[in-house]
N, C-alpha and C positions, 0 to 999 in steps of 0.2 A: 504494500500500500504506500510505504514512504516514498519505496522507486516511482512509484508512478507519480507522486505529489510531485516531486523534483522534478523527474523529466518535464511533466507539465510546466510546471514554473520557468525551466529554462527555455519550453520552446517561445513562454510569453514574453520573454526578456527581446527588447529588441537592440539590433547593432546599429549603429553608423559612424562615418569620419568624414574630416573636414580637410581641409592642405589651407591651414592658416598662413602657409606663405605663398601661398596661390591668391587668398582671400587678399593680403597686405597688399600683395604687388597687383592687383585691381581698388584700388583706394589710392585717387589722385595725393588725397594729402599726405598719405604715408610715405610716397614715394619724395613730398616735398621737404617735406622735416627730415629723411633721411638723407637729401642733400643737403640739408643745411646744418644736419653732425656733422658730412664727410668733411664743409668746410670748414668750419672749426677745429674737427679732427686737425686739418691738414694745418690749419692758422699755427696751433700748438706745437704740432708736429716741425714747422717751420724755428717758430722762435727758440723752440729747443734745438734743431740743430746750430742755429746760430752760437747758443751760449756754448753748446760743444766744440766747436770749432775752435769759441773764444779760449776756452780751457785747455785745451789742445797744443794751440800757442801760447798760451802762456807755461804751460808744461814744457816744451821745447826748449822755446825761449834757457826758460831755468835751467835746463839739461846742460843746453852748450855755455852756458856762463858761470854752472854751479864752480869752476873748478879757479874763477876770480872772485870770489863773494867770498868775503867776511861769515863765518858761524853767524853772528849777528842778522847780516842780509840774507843767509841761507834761509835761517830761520825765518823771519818775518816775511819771504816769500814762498816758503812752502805753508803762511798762516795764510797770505793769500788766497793760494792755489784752493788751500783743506776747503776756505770761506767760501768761494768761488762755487767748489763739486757740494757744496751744502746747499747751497740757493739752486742750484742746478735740478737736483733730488727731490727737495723740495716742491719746488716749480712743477715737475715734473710728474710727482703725487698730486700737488692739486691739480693739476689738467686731468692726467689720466686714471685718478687713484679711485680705490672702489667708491669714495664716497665724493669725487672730483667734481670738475666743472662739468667735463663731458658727459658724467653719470648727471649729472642734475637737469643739465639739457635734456638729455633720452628723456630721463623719467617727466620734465615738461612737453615734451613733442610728442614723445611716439606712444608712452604708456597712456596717455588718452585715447587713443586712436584703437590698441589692443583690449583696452577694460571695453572700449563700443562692441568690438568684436565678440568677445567670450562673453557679453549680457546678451548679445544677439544669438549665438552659439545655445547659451543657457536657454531663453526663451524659447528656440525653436527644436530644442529638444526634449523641452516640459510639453511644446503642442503637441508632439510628434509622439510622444509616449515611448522617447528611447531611453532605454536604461543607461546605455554605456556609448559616449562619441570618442572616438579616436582621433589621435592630428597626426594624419599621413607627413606633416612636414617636421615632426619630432623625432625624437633619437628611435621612436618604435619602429622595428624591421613590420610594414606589410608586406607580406611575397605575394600579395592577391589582391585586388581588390574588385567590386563588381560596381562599378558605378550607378548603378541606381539608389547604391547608400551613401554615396557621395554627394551632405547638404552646404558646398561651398557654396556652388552656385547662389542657394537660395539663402544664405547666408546674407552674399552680398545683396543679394535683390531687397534683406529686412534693412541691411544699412543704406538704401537709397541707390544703389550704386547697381547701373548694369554692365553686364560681362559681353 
């Protein structure tokens, strides 16, 4: 009697999945805000190789002249140099550090854009009476899928957006 409770139950249980990176990359604005990390990314990306560079030559620099310098001058430009690769690091954490510039951008631009999607996601799998959605564009291996449980389509269609 239980087997058959089960089995029933699970044939009630319905499937489907989504390719939430299919969904993104039909979403005008998602694609907007993600160009405008990459350029910030790149802004950051820039001004740090500069300071690299700067440090670089100033590391040099010191190499070929440490062997006329005073202990005295040694010293105070390798306090330099130390001060210099601090700010650099630093710099460097807040641009790109987990709780950075670029992180706070993202979570302004895109994590809007993704909370619209998975409320839509939610919603259309409460009408639908699915148990369990899958995201084809996650680390999960599908080796199958039949597309007629594939609700990206109509996903986009609840965010306003056609495909």
């Amino acid at each position: 009697m239980f087997l058959a409770i089960s089995a029933g139950v699970s044939y009630a249980q319905k499937y489907a999945y989504v390719d939430t990176q299919y969904i993104l990359d039909n979403i005008p604005s998602y694609k907007s805000a993600q160009d405008q990390l990459d350029k910030f990314s790149q802004q950051y990306q820039k001004e740090l190789e500069t300071i690299h560079a700067e440090l670089d030559k100033m590391y040099k620099d010191f190499q070929s002249e440490v062997v006329l310098l005073s202990d005295d001058m040694k010293r105070k430009r390798e306090d330099i140099i130390i001060t210099k690769e601090k700010e650099y690091k630093k710099l460097q954490r807040q641009y790109f550090g987990a709780e950075g510039d670029l992180f706070q951008k993202r979570q302004g631009l895109i994590k809007p854009i993704q909370d619209d999607v998975f409320k839509a996601i939610q919603e259309l799998s409460e009408q639908g009476g699915y148990s369990i959605v899958f995201d084809k564009a996650g680390s999960l291996s599908m080796i199958y899928t039949n597309s007629k449980y594939d609700l990206s389509d109509q996903i986009l269609q609840k965010l306003g957006y056609k495909n």
